[in-house]
One Martini backbone bead per residue (centre of mass of N, CA, C, O) as a GRO file, in nm:
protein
  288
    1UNK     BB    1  -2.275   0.805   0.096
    2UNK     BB    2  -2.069   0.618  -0.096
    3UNK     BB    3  -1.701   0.740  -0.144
    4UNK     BB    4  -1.447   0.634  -0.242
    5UNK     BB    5  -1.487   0.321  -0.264
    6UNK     BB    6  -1.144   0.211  -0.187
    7UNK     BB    7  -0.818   0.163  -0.216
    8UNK     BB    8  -0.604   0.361  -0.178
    9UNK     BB    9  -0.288   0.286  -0.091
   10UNK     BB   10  -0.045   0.295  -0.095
   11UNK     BB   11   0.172   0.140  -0.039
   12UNK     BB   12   0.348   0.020   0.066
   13UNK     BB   13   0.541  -0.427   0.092
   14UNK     BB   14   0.831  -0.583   0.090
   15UNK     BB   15   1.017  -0.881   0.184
   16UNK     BB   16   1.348  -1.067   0.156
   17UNK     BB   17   1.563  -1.368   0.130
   18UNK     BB   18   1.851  -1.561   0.192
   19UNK     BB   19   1.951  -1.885   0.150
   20UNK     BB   20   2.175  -2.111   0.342
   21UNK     BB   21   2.358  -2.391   0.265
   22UNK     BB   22   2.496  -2.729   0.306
   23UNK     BB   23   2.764  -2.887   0.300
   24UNK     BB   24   2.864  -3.230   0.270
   25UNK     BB   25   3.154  -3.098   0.330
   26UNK     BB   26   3.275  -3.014   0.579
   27UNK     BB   27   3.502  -2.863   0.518
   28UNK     BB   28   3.336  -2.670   0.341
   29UNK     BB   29   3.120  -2.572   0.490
   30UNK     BB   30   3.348  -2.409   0.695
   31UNK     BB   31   3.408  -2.226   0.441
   32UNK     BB   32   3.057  -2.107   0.338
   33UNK     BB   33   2.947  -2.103   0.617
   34UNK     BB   34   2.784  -1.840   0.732
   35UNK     BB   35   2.606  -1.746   1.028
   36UNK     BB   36   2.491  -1.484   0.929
   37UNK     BB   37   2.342  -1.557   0.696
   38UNK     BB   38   2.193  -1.835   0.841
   39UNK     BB   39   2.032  -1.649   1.019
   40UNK     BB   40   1.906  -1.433   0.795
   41UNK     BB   41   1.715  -1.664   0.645
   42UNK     BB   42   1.445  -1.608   0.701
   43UNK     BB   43   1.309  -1.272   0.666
   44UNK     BB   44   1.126  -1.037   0.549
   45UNK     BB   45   0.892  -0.802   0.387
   46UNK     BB   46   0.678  -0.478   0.423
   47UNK     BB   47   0.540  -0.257   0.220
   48UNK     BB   48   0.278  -0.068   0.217
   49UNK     BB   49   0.274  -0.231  -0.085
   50UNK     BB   50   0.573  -0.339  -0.083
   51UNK     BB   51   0.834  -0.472  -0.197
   52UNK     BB   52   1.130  -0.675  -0.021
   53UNK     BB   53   1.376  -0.693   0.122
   54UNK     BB   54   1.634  -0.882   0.348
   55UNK     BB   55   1.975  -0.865   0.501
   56UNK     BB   56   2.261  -0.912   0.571
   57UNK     BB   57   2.356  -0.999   0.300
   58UNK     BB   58   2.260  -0.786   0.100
   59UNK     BB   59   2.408  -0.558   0.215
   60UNK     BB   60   2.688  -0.703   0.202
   61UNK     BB   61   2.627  -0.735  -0.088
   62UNK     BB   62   2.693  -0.573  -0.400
   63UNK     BB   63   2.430  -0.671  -0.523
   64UNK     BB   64   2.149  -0.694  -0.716
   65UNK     BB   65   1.812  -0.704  -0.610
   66UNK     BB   66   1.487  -0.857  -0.668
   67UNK     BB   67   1.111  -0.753  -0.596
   68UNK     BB   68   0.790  -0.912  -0.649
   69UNK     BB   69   0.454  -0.789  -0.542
   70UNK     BB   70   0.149  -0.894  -0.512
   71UNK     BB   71  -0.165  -0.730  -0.431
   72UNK     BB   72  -0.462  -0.769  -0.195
   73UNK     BB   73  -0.663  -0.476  -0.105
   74UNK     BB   74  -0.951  -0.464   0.145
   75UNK     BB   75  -1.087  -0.162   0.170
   76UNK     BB   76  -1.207   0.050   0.367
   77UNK     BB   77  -1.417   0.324   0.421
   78UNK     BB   78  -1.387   0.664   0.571
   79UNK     BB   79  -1.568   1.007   0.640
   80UNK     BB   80  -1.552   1.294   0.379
   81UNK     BB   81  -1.682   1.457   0.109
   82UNK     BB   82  -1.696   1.705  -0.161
   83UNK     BB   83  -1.932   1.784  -0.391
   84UNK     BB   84  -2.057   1.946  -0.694
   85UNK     BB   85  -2.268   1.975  -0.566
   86UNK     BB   86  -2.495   2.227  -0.397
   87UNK     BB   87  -2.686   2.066  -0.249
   88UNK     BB   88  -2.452   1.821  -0.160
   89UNK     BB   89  -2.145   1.912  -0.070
   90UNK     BB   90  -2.106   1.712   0.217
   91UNK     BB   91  -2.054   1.350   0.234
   92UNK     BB   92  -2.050   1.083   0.366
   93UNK     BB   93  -1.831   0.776   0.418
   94UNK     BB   94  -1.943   0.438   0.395
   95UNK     BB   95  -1.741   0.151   0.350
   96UNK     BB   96  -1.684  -0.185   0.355
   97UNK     BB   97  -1.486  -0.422   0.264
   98UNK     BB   98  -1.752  -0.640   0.255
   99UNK     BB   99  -1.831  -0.434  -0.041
  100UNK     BB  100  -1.614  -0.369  -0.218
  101UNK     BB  101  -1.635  -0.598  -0.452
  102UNK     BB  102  -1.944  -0.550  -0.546
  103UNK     BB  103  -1.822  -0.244  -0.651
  104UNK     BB  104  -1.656  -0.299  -0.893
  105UNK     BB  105  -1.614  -0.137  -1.165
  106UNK     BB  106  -1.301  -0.328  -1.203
  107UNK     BB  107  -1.017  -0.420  -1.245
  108UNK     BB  108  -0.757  -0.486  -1.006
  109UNK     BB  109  -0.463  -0.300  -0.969
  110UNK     BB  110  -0.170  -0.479  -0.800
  111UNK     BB  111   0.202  -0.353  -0.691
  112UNK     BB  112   0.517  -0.431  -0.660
  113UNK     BB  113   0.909  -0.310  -0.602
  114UNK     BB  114   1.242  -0.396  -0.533
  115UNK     BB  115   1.574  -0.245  -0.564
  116UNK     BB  116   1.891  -0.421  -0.428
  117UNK     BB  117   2.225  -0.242  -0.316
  118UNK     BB  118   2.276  -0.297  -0.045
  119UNK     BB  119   2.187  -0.039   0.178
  120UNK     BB  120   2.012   0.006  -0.102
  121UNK     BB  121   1.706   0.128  -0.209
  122UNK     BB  122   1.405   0.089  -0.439
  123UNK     BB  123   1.060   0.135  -0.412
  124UNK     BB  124   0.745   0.050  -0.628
  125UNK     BB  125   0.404   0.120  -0.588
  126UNK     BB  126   0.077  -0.004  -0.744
  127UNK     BB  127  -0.284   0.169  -0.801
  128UNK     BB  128  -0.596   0.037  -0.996
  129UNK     BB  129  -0.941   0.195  -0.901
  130UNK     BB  130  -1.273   0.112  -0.910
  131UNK     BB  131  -1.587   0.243  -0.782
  132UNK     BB  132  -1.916   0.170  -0.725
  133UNK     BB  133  -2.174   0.366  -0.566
  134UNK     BB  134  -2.429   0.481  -0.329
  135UNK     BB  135  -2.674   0.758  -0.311
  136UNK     BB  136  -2.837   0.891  -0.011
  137UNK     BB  137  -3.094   1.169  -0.036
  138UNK     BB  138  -3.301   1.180   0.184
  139UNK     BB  139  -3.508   1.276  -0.013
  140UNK     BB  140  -3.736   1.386  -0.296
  141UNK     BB  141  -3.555   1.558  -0.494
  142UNK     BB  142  -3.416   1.239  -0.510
  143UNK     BB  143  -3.362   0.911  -0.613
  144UNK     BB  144  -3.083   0.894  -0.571
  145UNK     BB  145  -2.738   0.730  -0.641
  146UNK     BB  146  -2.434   0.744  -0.822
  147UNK     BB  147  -2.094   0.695  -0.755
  148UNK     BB  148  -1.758   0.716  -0.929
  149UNK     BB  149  -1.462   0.577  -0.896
  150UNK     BB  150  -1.124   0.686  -0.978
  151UNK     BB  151  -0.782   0.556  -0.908
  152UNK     BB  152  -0.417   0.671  -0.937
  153UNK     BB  153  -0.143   0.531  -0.778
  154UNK     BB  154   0.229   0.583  -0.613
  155UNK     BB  155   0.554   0.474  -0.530
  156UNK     BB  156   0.832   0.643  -0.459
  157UNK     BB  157   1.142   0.504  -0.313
  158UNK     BB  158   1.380   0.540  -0.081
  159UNK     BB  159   1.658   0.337   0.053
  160UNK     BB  160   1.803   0.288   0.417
  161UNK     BB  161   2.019   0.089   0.641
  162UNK     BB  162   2.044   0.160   0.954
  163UNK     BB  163   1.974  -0.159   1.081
  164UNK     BB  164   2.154  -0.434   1.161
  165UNK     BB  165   2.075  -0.781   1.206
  166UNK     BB  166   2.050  -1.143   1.212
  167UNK     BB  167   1.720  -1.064   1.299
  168UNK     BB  168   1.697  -0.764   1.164
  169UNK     BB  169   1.546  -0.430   1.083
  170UNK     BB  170   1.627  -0.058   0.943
  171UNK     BB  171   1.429   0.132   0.710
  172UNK     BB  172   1.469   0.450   0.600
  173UNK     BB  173   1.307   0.728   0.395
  174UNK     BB  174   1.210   0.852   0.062
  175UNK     BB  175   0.947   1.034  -0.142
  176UNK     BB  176   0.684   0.996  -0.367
  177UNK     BB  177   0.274   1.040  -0.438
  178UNK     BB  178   0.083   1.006  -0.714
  179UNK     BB  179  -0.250   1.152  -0.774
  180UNK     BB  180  -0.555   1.032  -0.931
  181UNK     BB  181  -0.872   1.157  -0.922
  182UNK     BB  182  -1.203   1.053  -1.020
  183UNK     BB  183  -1.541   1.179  -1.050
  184UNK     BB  184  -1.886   1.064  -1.044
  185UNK     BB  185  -2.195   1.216  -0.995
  186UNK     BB  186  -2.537   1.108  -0.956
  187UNK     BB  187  -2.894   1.187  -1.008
  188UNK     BB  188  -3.199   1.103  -0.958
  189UNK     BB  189  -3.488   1.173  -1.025
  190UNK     BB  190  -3.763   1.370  -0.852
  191UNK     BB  191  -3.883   1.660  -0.827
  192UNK     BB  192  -3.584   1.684  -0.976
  193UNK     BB  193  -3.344   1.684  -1.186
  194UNK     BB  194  -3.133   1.469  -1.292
  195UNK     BB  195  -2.802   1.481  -1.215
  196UNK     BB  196  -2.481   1.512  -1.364
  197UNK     BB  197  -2.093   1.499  -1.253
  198UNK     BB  198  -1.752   1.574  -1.277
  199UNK     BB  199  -1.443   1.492  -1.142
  200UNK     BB  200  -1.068   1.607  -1.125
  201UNK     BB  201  -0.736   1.504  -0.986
  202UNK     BB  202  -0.395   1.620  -0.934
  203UNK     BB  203  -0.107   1.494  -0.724
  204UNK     BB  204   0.168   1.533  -0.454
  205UNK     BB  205   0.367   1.342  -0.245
  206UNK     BB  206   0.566   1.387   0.017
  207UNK     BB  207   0.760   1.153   0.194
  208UNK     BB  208   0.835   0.967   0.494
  209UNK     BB  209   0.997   0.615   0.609
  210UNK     BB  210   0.955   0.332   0.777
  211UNK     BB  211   1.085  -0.018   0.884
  212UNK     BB  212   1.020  -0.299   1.020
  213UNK     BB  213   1.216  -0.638   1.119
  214UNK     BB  214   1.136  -0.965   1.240
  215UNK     BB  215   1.229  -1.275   1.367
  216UNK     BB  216   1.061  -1.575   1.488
  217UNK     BB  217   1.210  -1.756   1.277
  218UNK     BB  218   1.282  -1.959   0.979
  219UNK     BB  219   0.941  -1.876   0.877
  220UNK     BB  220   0.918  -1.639   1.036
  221UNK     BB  221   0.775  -1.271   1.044
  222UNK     BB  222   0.786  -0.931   1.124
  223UNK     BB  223   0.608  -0.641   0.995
  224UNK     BB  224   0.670  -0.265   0.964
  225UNK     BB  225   0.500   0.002   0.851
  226UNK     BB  226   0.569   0.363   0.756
  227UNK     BB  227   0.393   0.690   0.680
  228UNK     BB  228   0.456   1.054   0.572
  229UNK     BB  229   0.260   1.324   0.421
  230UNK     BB  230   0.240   1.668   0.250
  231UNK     BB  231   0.251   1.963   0.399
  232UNK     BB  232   0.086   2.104   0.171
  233UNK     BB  233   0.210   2.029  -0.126
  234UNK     BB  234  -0.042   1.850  -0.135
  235UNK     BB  235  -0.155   1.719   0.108
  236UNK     BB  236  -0.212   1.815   0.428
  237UNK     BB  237  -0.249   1.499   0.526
  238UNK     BB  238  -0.049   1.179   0.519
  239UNK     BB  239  -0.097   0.822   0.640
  240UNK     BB  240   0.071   0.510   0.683
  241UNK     BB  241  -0.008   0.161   0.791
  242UNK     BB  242   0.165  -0.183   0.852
  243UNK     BB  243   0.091  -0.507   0.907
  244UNK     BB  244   0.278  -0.842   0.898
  245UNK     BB  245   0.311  -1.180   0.838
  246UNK     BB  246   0.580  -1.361   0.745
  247UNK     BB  247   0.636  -1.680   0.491
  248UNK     BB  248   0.886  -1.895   0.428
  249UNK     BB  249   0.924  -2.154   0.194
  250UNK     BB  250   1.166  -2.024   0.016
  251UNK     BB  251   1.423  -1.803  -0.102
  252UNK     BB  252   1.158  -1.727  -0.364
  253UNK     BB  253   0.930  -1.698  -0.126
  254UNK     BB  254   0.671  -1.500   0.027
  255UNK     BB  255   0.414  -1.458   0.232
  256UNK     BB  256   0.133  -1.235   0.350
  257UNK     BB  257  -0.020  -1.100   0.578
  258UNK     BB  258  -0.248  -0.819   0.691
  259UNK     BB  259  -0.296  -0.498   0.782
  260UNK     BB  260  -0.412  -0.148   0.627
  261UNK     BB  261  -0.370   0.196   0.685
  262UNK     BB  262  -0.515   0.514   0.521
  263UNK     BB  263  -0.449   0.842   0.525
  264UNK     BB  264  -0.667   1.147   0.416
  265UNK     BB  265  -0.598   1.501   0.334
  266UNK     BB  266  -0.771   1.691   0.113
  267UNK     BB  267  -0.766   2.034  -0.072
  268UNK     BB  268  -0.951   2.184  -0.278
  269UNK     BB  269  -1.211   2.342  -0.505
  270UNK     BB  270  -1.328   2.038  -0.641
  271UNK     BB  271  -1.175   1.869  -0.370
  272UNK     BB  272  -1.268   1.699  -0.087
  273UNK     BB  273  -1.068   1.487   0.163
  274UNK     BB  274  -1.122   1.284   0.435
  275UNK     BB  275  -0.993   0.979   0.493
  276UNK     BB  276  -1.024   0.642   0.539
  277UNK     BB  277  -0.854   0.348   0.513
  278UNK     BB  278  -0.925  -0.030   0.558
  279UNK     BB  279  -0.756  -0.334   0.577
  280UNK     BB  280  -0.674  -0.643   0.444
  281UNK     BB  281  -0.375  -0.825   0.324
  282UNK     BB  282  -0.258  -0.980   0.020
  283UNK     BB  283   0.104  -1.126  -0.002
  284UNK     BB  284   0.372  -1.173  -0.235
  285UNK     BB  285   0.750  -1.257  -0.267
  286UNK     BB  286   0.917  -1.238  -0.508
  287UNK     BB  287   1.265  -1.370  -0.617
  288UNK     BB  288   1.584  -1.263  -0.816
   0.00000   0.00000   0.00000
């Protein structure tokens, strides 16, 4: 049965970085262009899901800056969900990333957002995904059935950068994750008259995570990002890796490239996940 199929997010991020411009006056140019400034415009990054500053220009500017990360994650699940129906209590997960997007129930929303003032900054993530399979009853007692999943997570996170020279940097943080998801479970009657139910559940993760960039040309760079959290008050235990490539176009835009993995392990009375998402994603990073 292939339930709870794609992308449940989290996650964050994105950064961007500054570019400095050199004077056509060499006497200008000597006294207006830090090179260190010039140094750290390559760029910044990426986080769970989520849009990012910046550079060692940004801590040091008290100005407010920010970073809006438009993204799509198209993640395979593995794992096993606990059903409310009783007669199959327990079914395996698995569903392809490349099965996702034909299971979609709805169009899927997804984005990031950043706002960094010197070493501090806050970023939000945001994901909301249906998605219906099928179900193997693998037995005449029913013909088959499908599940039909909705979720709706995002990501608070304060961050700080504890780190930086002029191509590379290290921001730790903490926040918390919010997950809403219900399902609907369907059996197509076979022997037995087909059953049709529904669950939903809401719960909060607290978080701690940490990203890293480094610059690798003028154009090129790498981000590594990673959270865990739930500790027994939300989920006993989540978390989540993400690495992506990005290219820097010019000042205010940057694409990014990567891959990202979340694991979740959830258990209540209504529902028990046990899951991992994974997948390629896909993502912009305007600065503003």
């Amino acid at each position: 049965m292939a339930v709870l199929g794609a992308g449940l997010l989290s996650a964050s991020a994105g950064w961007t970085q500054a570019v400095a411009q050199e004077s056509a006056d060499p006497k200008v140019a000597r006294e207006s262009v830090d090179p260190k400034v010039v140094q750290s415009s390559l760029d910044p990054k990426v986080t769970q899901g989520s849009a990012d500053p910046s550079v060692a220009q940004d801590s040091a500017d008290p100005q407010w800056r920010f970073y809006l990360t438009p993204y799509l994650w198209i993640a395979g699940v593995s794992g096993s969900a606990q059903t409310p129906i009783s007669r199959l209590p327990t079914r395996d997960v698995s569903v392809s990333f490349g099965d996702v997007l034909s299971n979609l129930g709805a169009i899927p929303l997804m984005g990031a957002g950043e706002a960094r003032n010197g070493r501090f900054g806050v970023l939000i993530d945001f994901m909301a995904l249906s998605v219906k399979s099928d179900v193997s009853t693998n037995g005449p007692l029913y013909s088959g059935g499908n599940v039909r999943m909705t979720q709706i997570t995002g990501t608070v996170m304060g961050m700080y950068r504890a780190v930086e020279t002029n191509n590379q940097f290290l921001d730790v943080g903490a926040g918390v994750r919010p997950w809403s998801v219900s399902t609907k479970f369907t059996l197509n009657a076979g022997l037995l008259p087909g059953v049709s139910t529904s669950q939903s559940v809401s719960w909060a993760d607290p978080l701690i995570a940490a990203r890293y960039h480094a610059d690798i040309s003028k154009t090129l760079g790498l981000t590594v990002y990673g959270d865990v959290g739930g500790f027994g008050a939300g989920s006993e235990l989540t978390w989540q890796v993400l690495g992506t490539v990005d290219y820097r176009w010019n000042d205010w835009l940057v694409t990014r490239l990567g891959y990202r993995h979340l694991h979740i392990d959830y258990q209540a009375s209504v529902l028990r996940l046990n899951i991992g998402l994974s997948g390629p994603i896909l993502a912009a990073t305007f600065r503003f």
